[in-house]
Each structure stands twice: as structure tokens, then as C-alpha cells.
N, C-alpha and C positions, 0 to 999 in steps of 0.2 A: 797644777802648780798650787802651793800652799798660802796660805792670807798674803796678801803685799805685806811688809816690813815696813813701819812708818819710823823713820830714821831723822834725826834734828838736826842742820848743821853746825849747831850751837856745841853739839857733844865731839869732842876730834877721833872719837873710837866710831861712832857713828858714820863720821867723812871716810874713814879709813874703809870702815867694812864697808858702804856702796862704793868707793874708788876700785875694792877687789871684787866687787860683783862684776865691773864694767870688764877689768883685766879678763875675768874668769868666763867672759863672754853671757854675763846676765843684764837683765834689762832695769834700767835707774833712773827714776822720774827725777829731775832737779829743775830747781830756780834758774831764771834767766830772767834780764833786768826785761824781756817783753813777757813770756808766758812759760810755765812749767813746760821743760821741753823730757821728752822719752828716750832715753841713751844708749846707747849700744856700741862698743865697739866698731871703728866705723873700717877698719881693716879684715872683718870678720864677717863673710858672708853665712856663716849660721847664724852667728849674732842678730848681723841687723833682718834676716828673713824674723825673724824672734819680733823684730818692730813691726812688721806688718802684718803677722800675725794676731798681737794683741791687741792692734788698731783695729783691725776689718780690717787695713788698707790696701786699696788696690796698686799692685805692681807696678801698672802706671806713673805712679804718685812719686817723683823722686823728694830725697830727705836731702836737710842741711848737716854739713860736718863742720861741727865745733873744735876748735883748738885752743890751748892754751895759752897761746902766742903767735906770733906772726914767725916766728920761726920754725914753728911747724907744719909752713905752708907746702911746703917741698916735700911732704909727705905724702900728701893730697892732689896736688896742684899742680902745674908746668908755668908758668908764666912766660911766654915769649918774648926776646929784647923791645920787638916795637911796642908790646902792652905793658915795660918794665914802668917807663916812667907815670904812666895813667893809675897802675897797680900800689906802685909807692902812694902816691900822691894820695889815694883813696884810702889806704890802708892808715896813713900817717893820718887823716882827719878823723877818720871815724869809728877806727879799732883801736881800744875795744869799745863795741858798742854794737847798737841794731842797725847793722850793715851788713846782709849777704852779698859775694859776688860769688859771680859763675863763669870760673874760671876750665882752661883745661887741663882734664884731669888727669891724675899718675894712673899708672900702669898698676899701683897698689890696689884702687877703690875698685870693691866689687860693681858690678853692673846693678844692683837691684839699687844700691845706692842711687845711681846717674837715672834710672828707670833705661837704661840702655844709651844713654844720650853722650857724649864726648863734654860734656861742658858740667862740673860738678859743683853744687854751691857750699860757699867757704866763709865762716865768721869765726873772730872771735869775741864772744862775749863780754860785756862788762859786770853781770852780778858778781859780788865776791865771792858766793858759795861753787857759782858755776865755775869759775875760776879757779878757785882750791880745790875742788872734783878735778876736773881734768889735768890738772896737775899732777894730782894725787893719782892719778889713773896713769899717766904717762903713754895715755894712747887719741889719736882722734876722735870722734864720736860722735856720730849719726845720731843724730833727736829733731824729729820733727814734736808736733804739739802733744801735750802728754793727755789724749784725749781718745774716744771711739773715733774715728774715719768722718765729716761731715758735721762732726758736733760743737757746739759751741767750745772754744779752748778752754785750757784750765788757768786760773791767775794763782789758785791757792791748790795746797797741798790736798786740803780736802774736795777738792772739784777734782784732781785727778783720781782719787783713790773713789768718789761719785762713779765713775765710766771704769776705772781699769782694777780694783781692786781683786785680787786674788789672777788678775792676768800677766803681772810683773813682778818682780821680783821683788822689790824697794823704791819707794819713794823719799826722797831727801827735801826734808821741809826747812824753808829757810823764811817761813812769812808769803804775804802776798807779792804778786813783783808789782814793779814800778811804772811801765811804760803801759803795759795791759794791751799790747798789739801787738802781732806779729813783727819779726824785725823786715825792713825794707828789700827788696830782692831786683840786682842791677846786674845784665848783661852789660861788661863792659870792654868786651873785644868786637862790639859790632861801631860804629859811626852814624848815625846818632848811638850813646848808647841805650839800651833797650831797661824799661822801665818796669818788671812783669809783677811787682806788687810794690804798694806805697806802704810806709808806715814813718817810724817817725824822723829820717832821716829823710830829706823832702829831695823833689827834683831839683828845686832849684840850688839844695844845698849841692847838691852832686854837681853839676852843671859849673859852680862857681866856682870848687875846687879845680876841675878838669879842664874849665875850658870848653869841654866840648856838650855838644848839646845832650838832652835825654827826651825820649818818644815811649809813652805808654802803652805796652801788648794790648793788644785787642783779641781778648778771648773767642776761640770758636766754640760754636755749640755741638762738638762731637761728642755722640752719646758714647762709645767705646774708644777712646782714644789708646793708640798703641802705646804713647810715652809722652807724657806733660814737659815741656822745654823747662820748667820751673816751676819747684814747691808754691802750690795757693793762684794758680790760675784758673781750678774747677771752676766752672760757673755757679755751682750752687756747694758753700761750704758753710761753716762756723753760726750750724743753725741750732737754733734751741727744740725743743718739741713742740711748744706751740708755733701755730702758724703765726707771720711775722706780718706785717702792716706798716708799712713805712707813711710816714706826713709830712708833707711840707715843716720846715723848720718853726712852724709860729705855734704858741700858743691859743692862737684863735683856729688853726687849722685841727690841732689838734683835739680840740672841745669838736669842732664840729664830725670831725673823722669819727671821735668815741660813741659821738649820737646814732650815728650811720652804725656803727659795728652795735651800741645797744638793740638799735629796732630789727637790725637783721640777724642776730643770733639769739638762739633760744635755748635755754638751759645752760649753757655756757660761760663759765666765768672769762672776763676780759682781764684784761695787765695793760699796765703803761709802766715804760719805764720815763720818768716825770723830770725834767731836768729839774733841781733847786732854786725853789720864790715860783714856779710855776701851779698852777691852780687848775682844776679840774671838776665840773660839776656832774656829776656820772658815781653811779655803784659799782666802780672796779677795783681791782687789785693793784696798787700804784708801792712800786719804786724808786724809791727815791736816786736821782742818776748823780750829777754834779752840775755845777752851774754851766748855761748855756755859752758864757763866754768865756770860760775856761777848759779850751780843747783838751790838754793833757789830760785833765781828770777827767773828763768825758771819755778820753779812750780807755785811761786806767781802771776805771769803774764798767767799760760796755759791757763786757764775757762775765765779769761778776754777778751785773744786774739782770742779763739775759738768765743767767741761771738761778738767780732765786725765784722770780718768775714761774720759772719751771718749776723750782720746788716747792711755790703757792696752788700748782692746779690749775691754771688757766690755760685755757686754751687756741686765746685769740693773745698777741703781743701787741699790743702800737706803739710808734716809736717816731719820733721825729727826728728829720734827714738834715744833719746839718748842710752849710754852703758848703764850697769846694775850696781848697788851700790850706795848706801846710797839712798838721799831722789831721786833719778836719779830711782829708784824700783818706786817710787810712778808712778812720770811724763810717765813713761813705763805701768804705772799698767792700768791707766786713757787712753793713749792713744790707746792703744791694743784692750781697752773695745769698747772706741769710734766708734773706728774705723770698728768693728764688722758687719756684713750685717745685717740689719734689719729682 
């Protein structure tokens, strides 16, 4: 394949030729208000094999299908009368926006999509670029993270053409996105419904729309899994190259964690990604993150800051573990994964 195509969504001939890449069954990085997602024709099993290919990604791994609307669920999707009113209800609070469900799915969607499973994940987006792409395309579209298999996401056009350049066809840059985490991913045909990644539509948000309860998956550790129930329950994902070091959320933990990782590594440059007004007495490589009690920009900034890190040379990360609640589940969910041994 020939260089990526870095394509503006700013230019409408631009929007136009990646919407006919998508048509024409080629692969189109774009904006999404959580993370550049990888597109493909999501009724095209050459297509989206095309996504797993430029990912590494293993077959396993099933992908989200974007739409342009809630009316083109029925393309994708079966909705059952007893799941109609729970599916309204869901769809009416939070699309468009960072809400996967996993629904079941039509008779259209290839299997590599589902990873062979009956239950196919369904959003539609709220970036406007995303949104005029799939418009523009008039087809569904399978985009998981516009990233290699494992590695930190991309927030910017230029983090994805970093990992995929000359493996895709076009990327459509529309800027950084907004949310900087993956969208939230909810089984919601089971009772409790099932909770298989957080981001920044919360349990409790769901919970209070529905009525009914939500239970967090609890990942297994299977080394060869035949089929993942849902995108981003790997145990170990969205890691940077260096090794990751999680801290207690304090500033005093983290001085002390940096002391520990100086006296025992040798030759090796360290990283901190440094929340803002936090202080550090240590020769490392520091990132500046966002303030400690501003969770959104703490997610929106994680995948950024992880990656310039990377592109400093370091080889050790530290990073401090926020508490638990609201989109603070997400930044916890990501870093955990991260952080995972190989």
C-alpha cells in the first residue's frame, strides 16, 4: 500500500474522497469525540479483514459499528420487543455520544466483525466530522482504535499515522478528540446489565436512565481466547512501549515510587506523567498531565501523554492511579490494562 493520505475535515473534497474510500471498501482513520477510530465498511467482510490486518489484530478481538444515526440500527442490529423499551431509553440519553451497546445482530454483519459471537457492538457517535464521514459514506462502519493491536490509542491524527502510516489508506484529521477514552461498552439484554468497559458514560448514568441495575465483567486471564464477548476486555491493552508503574494517587507516593524506580534502574531514562501544580525531586523526563481534580482532562490528555513519553526515550513510565468513580473508572480501567506484563 502507498503513503497514508493525510486528508482535513476542514476541506469538503477531502470529506468526500475518504467517504469514497469507505464506499470503495478502503480503510479511513477519523475523529471521534473519544479516540481516532480505523473505518471500514462494516457490511464488507474484505473490508473490515483489511482492519485486522493493519492492526496486527487478532480475530478474536471484535470491532464497534458506527452509524450515522439511530436509524440505521436495523441495518446492523435486531432489537427484540422486550429490549425495545430499555434500547429506546438508552439510545434517547446518550446518542450520539460515547455509548456502545451490544446488541443482536443482523444477518448483514460479517462474523469477523462479532469475532463469531451473536451480540454486535453498535454507537453512534457524536464528533461532527465522524458524523459527516458516515453520512457521506451511507454505509455502517467498523472502527475500532486507529492504532497497532495493544498500543496506546491515537487522540490525534498524528498518533495514528505514528503506528499505521503507509498501512491505510487515509486518515481524516479533524484536530485532537475530546473525551480521550475509549467510548463505554454495555450489554444490555442481560439483567443486571453487563458493564464490559467504563469510559465516560458512567454505570450509574446507565442505571438511572433504565432503572435497572449494571455489574462490571470480570476479565478472564485466557491466553488464546477463541472470541472476546466485547471490544477492550483484553487484559493487557492500550500500552505505551515503556514499561508502566502505576502509584498510589499522592504526590508524596509518587516522589517516593520515583526514588525506588531511580536507585533501581541503571542507564535508563524514567517518565512521569505529572498531574499540573504537582512537584517532583528526581532527574526524569516529566509530562506534564492535567490537574488532579479535573478527571475529564485527565482522560483527554492520558493516550496523549502516554505517547510523548514514548517519543522522549524512556523506558520506565510512572503514573499515578486515580480513586475509583465516574469517568476516573475509565483512566483506572486504561491504566491497569497498560500497565499489565507483557
Amino acid at each position: 500500500m502507498p503513503q497514508t493520505v493525510h486528508l482535513d475535515y476542514s476541506t469538503p473534497a477531502d470529506l468526500v474522497r475518504a467517504a469514497m474510500l469507505l464506499r470503495d471498501g478502503g480503510l479511513v482513520a477519523f475523529a471521534t469525540e473519544t479516540v481516532y477510530g480505523l473505518g471500514a465498511n462494516a457490511l464488507s467482510a474484505e473490508a473490515v479483514a483489511g482492519i485486522f490486518a493493519a492492526k496486527r489484530r487478532p480475530f478474536w478481538d471484535p470491532l464497534i459499528v458506527h452509524l450515522a444515526s439511530v436509524e440505521q440500527l436495523s441495518q446492523v442490529a435486531v432489537v427484540p420487543a422486550k429490549l425495545a423499551e430499555r434500547v429506546i431509553a438508552l439510545a434517547d440519553a446518550f446518542w450520539p455520544g460515547p455509548l456502545t451497546l451490544l446488541l443482536p445482530r443482523s444477518l448483514a454483519v460479517p462474523d469477523a466483525v462479532t469475532a463469531g459471537r451473536e451480540l454486535v457492538g453498535v454507537r453512534v457517535p457524536a464528533h461532527p466530522a465522524a458524523r459527516a464521514l458516515l453520512a457521506a459514506a451511507g454505509v455502517p462502519v467498523a472502527a475500532p482504535s486507529a492504532n497497532l493491536f495493544g498500543h496506546t490509542s491515537p487522540t490525534t491524527a498524528a498518533h495514528v499515522l505514528a503506528d499505521l502510516d503507509g498501512r491505510i489508506d487515509a486518515v481524516l484529521d479533524a484536530g485532537p478528540t475530546s473525551i480521550g477514552v475509549e467510548s463505554t461498552v454495555l450489554d444490555p439484554t442481560q439483567t443486571p446489565m453487563v458493564l464490559y468497559r467504563p469510559g465516560a458514560v458512567t454505570a450509574a448514568q446507565l442505571a438511572a436512565v433504565t432503572g435497572v441495575a449494571v455489574e462490571a465483567f470480570l476479565p478472564t486471564t485466557e491466553a488464546q481466547p477463541v472470541s472476546m464477548p466485547s471490544p477492550g476486555v483484553g487484559i493487557r491493552h492500550y500500552a505505551p512501549r515503556a514499561r508502566m508503574v502505576l502509584v498510589d494517587g499522592s504526590q508524596a507516593a509518587l516522589q517516593g515510587a520515583l526514588a525506588e524506580a531511580e536507585a533501581a534502574i541503571q542507564g535508563g531514562k524514567i517518565g512521569v506523567l505529572l498531574p499540573k501544580g504537582w512537584t517532583v525531586n528526581a532527574d526524569a523526563v516529566v509530562e506534564s498531565w492535567a490537574r488532579w481534580d479535573d478527571p475529564e482532562a485527565l482522560a483527554a490528555r492520558l493516550f496523549a501523554g502516554l505517547r510523548a513519553l514514548d517519543d522522549r526515550g524512556v523506558s520506565v513510565i510512572l503514573c499515578p492511579l486515580p480513586e475509583a468513580g465516574g469517568i476516573r473508572d475509565a483512566i483506572r480501567d486504561r491504566l491497569l490494562k497498560a500497565a499489565r506484563p507483557a
